[in-house]
TORFIDREN-411650 format. One record per atom (N, C-alpha, C): residue in one letter; residue number from 0; atom name; x negated, y negated, z negated. Coordinates in Angstrom, 3 decimals. Layout:
% TORFIDREN-411650
<site aa="A" i="NUM" at="CA" u="X" v="Y" w="Z"/>
...
This chain:
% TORFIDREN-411650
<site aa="X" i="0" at="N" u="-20.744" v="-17.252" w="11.934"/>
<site aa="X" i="0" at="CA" u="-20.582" v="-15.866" w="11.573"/>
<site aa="X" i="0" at="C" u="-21.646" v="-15.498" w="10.549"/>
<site aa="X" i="1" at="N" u="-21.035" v="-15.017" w="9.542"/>
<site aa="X" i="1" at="CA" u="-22.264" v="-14.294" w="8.704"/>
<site aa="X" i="1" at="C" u="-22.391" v="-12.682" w="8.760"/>
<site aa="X" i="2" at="N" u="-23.229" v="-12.131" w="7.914"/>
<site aa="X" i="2" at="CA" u="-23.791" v="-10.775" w="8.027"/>
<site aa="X" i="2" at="C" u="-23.530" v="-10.091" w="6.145"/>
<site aa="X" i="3" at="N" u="-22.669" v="-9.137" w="6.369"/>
<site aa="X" i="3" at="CA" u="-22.003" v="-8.601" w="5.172"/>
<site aa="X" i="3" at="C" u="-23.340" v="-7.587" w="4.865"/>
<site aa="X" i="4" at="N" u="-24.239" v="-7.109" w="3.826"/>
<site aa="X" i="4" at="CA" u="-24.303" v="-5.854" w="3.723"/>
<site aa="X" i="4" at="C" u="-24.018" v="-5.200" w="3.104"/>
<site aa="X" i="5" at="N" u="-23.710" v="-3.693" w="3.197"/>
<site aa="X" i="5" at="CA" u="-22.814" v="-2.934" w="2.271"/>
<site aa="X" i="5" at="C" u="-23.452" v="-1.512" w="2.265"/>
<site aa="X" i="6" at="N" u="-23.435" v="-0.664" w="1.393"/>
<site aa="X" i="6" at="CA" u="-24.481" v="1.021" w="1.154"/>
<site aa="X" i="6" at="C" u="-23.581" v="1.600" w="2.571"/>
<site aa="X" i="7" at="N" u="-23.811" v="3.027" w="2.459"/>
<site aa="X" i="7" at="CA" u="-23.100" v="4.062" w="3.639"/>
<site aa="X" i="7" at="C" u="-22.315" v="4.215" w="3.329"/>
<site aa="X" i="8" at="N" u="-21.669" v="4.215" w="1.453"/>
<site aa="X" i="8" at="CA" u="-20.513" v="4.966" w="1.799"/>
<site aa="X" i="8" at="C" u="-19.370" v="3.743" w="1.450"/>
<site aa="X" i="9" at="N" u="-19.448" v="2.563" w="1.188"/>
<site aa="X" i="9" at="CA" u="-18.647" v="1.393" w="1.944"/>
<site aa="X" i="9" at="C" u="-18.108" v="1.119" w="3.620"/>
<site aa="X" i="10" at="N" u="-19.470" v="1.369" w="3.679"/>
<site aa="X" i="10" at="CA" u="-18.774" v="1.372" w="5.507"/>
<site aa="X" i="10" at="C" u="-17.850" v="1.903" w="6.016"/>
<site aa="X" i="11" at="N" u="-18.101" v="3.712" w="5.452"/>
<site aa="X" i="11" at="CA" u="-17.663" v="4.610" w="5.998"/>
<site aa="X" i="11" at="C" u="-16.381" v="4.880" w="5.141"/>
<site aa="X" i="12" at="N" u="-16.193" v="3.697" w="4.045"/>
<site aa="X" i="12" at="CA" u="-14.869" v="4.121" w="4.014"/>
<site aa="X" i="12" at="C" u="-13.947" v="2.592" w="4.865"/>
<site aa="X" i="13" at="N" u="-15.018" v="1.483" w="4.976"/>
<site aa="X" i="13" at="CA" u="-14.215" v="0.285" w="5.644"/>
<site aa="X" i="13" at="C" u="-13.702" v="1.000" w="7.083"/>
<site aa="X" i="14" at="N" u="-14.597" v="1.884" w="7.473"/>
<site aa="X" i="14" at="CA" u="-14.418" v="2.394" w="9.240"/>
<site aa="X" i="14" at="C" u="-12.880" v="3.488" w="8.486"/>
<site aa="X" i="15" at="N" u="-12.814" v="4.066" w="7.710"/>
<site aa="X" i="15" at="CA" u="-11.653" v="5.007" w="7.670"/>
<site aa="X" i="15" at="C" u="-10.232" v="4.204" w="7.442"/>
<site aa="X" i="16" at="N" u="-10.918" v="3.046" w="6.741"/>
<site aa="X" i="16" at="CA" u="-9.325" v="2.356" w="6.748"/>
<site aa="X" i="16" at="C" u="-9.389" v="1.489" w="8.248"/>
<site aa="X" i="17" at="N" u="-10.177" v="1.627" w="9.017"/>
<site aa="X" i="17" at="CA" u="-10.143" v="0.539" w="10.236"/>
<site aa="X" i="17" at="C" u="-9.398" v="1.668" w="11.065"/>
<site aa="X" i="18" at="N" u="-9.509" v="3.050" w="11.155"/>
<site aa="X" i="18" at="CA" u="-8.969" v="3.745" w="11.384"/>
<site aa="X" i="18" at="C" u="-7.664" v="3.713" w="11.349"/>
<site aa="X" i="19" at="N" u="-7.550" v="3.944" w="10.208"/>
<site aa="X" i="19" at="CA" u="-5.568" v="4.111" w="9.557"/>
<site aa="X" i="19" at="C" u="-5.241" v="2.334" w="10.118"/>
<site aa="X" i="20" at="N" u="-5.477" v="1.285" w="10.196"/>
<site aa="X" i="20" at="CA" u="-5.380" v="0.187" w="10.767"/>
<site aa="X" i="20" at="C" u="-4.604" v="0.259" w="12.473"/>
<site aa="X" i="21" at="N" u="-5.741" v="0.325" w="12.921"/>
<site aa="X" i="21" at="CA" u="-6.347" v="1.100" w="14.137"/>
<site aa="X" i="21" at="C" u="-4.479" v="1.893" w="15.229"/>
<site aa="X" i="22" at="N" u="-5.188" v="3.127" w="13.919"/>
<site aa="X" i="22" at="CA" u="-3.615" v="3.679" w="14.660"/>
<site aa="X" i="22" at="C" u="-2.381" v="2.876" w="13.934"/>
<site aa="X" i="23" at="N" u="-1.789" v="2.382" w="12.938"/>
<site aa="X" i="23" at="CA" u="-0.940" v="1.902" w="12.649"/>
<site aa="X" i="23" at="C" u="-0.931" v="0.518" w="13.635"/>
<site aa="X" i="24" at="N" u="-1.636" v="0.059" w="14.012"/>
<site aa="X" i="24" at="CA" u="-1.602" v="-1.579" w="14.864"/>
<site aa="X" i="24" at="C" u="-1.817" v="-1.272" w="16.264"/>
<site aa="X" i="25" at="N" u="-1.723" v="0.230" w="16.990"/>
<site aa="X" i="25" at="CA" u="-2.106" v="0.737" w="18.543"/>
<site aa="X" i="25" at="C" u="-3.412" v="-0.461" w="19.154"/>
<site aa="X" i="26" at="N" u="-3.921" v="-0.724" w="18.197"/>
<site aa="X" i="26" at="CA" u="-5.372" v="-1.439" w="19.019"/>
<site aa="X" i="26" at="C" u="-6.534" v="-1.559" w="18.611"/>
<site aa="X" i="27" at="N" u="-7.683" v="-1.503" w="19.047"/>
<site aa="X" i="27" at="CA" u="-9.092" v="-1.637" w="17.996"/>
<site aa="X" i="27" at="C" u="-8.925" v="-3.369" w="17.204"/>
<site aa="X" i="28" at="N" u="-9.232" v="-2.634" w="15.667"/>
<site aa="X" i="28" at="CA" u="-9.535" v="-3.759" w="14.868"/>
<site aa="X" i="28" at="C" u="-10.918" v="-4.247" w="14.538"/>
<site aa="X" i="29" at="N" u="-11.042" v="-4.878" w="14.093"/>
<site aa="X" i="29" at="CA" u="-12.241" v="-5.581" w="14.062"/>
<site aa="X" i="29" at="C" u="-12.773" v="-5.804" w="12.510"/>
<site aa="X" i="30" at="N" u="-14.229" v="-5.385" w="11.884"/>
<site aa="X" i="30" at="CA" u="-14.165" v="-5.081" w="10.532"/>
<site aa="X" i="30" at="C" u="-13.793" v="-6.709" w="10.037"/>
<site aa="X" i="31" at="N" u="-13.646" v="-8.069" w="10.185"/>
<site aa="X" i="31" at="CA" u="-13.360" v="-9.200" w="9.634"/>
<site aa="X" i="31" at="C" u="-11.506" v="-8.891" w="9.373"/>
<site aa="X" i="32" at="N" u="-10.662" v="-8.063" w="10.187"/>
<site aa="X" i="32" at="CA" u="-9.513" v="-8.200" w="10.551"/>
<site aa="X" i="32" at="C" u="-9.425" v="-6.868" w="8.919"/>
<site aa="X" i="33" at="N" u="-10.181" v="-5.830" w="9.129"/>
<site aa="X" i="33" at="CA" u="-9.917" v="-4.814" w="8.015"/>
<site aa="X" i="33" at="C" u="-10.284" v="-5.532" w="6.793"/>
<site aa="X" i="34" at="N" u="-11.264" v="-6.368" w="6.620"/>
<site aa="X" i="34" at="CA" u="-11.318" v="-6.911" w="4.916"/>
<site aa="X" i="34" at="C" u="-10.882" v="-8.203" w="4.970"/>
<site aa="X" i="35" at="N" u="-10.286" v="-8.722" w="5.862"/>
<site aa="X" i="35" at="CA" u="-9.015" v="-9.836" w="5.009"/>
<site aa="X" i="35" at="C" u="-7.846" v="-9.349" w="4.865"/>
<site aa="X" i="36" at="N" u="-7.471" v="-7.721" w="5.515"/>
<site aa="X" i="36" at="CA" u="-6.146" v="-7.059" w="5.091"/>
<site aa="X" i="36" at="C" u="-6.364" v="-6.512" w="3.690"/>
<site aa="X" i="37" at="N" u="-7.774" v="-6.312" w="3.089"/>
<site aa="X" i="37" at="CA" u="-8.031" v="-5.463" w="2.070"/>
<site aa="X" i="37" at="C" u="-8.108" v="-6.664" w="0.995"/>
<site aa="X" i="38" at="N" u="-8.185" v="-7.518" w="1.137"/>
<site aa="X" i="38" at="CA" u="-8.193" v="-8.923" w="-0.015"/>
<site aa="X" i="38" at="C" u="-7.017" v="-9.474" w="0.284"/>
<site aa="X" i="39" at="N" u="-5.753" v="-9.451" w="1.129"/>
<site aa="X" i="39" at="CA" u="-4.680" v="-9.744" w="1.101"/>
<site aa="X" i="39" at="C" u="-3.537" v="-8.755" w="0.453"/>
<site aa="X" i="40" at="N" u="-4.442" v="-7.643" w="-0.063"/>
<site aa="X" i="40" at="CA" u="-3.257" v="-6.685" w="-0.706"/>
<site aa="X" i="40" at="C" u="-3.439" v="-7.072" w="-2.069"/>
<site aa="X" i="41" at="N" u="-2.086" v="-6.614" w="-2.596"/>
<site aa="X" i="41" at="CA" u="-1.873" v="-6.867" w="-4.021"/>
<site aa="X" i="41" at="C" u="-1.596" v="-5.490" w="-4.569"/>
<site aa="X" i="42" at="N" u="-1.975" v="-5.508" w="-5.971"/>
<site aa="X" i="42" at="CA" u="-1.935" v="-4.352" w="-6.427"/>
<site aa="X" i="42" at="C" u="-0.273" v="-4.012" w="-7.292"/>
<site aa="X" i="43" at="N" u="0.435" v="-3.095" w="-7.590"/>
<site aa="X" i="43" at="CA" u="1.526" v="-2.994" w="-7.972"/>
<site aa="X" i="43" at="C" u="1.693" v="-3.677" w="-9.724"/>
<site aa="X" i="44" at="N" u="0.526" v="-3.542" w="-10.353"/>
<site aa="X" i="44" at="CA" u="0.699" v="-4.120" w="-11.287"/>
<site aa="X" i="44" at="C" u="0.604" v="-5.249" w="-11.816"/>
<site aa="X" i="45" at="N" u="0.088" v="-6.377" w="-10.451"/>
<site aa="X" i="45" at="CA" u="0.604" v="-7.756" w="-10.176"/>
<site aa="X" i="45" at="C" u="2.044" v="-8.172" w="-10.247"/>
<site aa="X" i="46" at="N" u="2.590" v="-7.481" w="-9.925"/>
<site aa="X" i="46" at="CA" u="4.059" v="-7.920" w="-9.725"/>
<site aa="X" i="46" at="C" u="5.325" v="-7.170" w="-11.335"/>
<site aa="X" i="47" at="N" u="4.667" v="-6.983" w="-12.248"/>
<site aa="X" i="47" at="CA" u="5.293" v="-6.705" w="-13.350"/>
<site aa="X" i="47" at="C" u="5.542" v="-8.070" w="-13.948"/>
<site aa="X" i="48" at="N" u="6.785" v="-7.929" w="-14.529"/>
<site aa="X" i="48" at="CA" u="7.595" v="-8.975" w="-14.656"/>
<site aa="X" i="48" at="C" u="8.087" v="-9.612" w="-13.868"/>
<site aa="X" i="49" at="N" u="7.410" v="-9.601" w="-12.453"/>
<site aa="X" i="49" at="CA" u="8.261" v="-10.365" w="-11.316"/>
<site aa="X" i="49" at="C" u="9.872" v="-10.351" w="-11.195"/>
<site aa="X" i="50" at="N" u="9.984" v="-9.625" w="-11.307"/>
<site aa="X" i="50" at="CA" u="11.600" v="-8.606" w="-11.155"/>
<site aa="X" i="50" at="C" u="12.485" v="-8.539" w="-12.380"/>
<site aa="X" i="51" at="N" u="13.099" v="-9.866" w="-12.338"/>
<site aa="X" i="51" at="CA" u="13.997" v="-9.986" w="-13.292"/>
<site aa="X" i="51" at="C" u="15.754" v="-9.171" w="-12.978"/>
<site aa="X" i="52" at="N" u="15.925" v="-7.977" w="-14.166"/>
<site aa="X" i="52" at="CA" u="17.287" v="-7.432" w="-13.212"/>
<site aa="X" i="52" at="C" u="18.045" v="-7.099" w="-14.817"/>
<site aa="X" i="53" at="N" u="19.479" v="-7.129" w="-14.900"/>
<site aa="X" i="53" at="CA" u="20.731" v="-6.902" w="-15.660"/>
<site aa="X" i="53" at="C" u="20.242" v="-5.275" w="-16.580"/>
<site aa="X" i="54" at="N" u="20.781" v="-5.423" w="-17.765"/>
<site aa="X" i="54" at="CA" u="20.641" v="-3.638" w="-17.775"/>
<site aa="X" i="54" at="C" u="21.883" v="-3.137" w="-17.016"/>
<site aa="X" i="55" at="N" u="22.766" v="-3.621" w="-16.284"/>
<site aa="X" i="55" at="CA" u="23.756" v="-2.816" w="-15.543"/>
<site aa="X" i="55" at="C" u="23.155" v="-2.326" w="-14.118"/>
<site aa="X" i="56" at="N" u="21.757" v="-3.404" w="-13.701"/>
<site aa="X" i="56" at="CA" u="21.213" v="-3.370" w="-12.263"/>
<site aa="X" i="56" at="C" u="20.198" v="-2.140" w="-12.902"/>
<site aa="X" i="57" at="N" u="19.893" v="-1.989" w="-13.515"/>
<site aa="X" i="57" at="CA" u="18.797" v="-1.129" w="-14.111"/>
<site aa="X" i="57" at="C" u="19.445" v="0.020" w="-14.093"/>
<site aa="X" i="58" at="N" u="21.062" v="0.421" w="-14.597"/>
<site aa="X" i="58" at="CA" u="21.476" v="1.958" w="-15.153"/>
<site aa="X" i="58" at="C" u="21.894" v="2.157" w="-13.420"/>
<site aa="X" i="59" at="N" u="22.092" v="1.298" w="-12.663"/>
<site aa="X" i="59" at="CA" u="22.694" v="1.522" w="-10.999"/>
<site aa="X" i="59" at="C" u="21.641" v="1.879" w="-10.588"/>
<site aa="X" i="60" at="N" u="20.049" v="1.497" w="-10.878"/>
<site aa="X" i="60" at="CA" u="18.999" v="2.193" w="-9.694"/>
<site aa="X" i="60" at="C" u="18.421" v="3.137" w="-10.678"/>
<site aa="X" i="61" at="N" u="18.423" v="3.137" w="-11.533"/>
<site aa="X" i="61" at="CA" u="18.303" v="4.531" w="-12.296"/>
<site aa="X" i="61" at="C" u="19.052" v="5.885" w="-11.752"/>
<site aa="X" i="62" at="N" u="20.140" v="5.653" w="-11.930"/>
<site aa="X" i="62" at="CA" u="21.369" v="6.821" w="-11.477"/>
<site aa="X" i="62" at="C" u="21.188" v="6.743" w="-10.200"/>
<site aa="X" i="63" at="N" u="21.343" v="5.834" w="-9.261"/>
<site aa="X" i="63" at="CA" u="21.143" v="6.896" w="-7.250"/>
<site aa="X" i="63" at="C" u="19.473" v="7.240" w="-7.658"/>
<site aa="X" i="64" at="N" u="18.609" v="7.061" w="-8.383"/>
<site aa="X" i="64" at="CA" u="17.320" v="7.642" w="-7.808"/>
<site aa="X" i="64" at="C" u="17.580" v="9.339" w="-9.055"/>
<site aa="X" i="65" at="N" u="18.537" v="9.364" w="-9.963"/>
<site aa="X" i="65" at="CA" u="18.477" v="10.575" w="-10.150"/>
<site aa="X" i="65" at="C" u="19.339" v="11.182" w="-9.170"/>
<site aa="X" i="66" at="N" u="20.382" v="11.301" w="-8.805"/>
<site aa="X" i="66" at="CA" u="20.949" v="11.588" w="-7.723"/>
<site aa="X" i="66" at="C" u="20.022" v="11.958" w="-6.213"/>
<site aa="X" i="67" at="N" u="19.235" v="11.180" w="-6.103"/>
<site aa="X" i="67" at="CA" u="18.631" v="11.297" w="-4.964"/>
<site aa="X" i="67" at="C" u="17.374" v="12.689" w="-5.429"/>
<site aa="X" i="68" at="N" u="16.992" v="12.463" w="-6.626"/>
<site aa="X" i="68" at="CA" u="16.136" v="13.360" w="-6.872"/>
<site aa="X" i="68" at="C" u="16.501" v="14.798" w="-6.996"/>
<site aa="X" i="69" at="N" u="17.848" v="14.911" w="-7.500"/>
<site aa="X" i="69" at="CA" u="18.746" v="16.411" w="-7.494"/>
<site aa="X" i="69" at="C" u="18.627" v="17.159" w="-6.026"/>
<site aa="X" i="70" at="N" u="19.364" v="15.721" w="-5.331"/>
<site aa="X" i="70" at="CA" u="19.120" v="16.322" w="-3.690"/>
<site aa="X" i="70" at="C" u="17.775" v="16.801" w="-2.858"/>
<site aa="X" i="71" at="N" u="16.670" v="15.769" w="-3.783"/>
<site aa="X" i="71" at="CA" u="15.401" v="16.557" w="-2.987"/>
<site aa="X" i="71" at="C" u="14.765" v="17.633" w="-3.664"/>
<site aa="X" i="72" at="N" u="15.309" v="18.058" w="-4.823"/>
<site aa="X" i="72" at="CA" u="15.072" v="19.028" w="-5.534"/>
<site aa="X" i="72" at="C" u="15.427" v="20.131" w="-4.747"/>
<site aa="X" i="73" at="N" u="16.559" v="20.041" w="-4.445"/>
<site aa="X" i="73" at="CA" u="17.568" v="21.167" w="-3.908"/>
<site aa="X" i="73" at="C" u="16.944" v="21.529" w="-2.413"/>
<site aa="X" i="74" at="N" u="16.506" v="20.639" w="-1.631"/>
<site aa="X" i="74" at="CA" u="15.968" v="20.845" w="-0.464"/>
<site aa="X" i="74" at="C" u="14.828" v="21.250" w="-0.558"/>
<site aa="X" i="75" at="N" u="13.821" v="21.653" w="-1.392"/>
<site aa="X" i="75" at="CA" u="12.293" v="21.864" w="-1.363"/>
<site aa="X" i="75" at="C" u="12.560" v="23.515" w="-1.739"/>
């Protein structure tokens, strides 16, 4: 086992995501368990270009997400 050190306001934000952890997983986590979830995330702009799609797959999720957006327009 080694010994991490980190200022106050690292901690106190590792303890807020051990938190949101915490309640999302119904059990105490453990700070080794919160920063290999935090170095196992990827960021969204890793995955550009991943996603090879048709311009016909493109004008289909274009159009239901305007559609969908009319409807949550209308509800707010």
């Amino acid at each position: 086992m080694a010994t991490v050190k980190v200022d106050g306001k690292t901690y106190a934000e590792l303890n807020r995501i051990a938190g949101n952890l915490r309640a999302a997983r119904g059990r105490p986590v453990p700070m080794d368990e919160v920063i290999r979830e935090l170095l196992n995330r990827r960021r969204p702009s890793e995955f550009i270009g991943s996603w090879k799609m048709s311009d016909e797959e493109e004008a289909k999720i274009f159009g239901e997400l305007r559609e969908a957006w009319k409807k949550w327009k209308q509800a707010a």
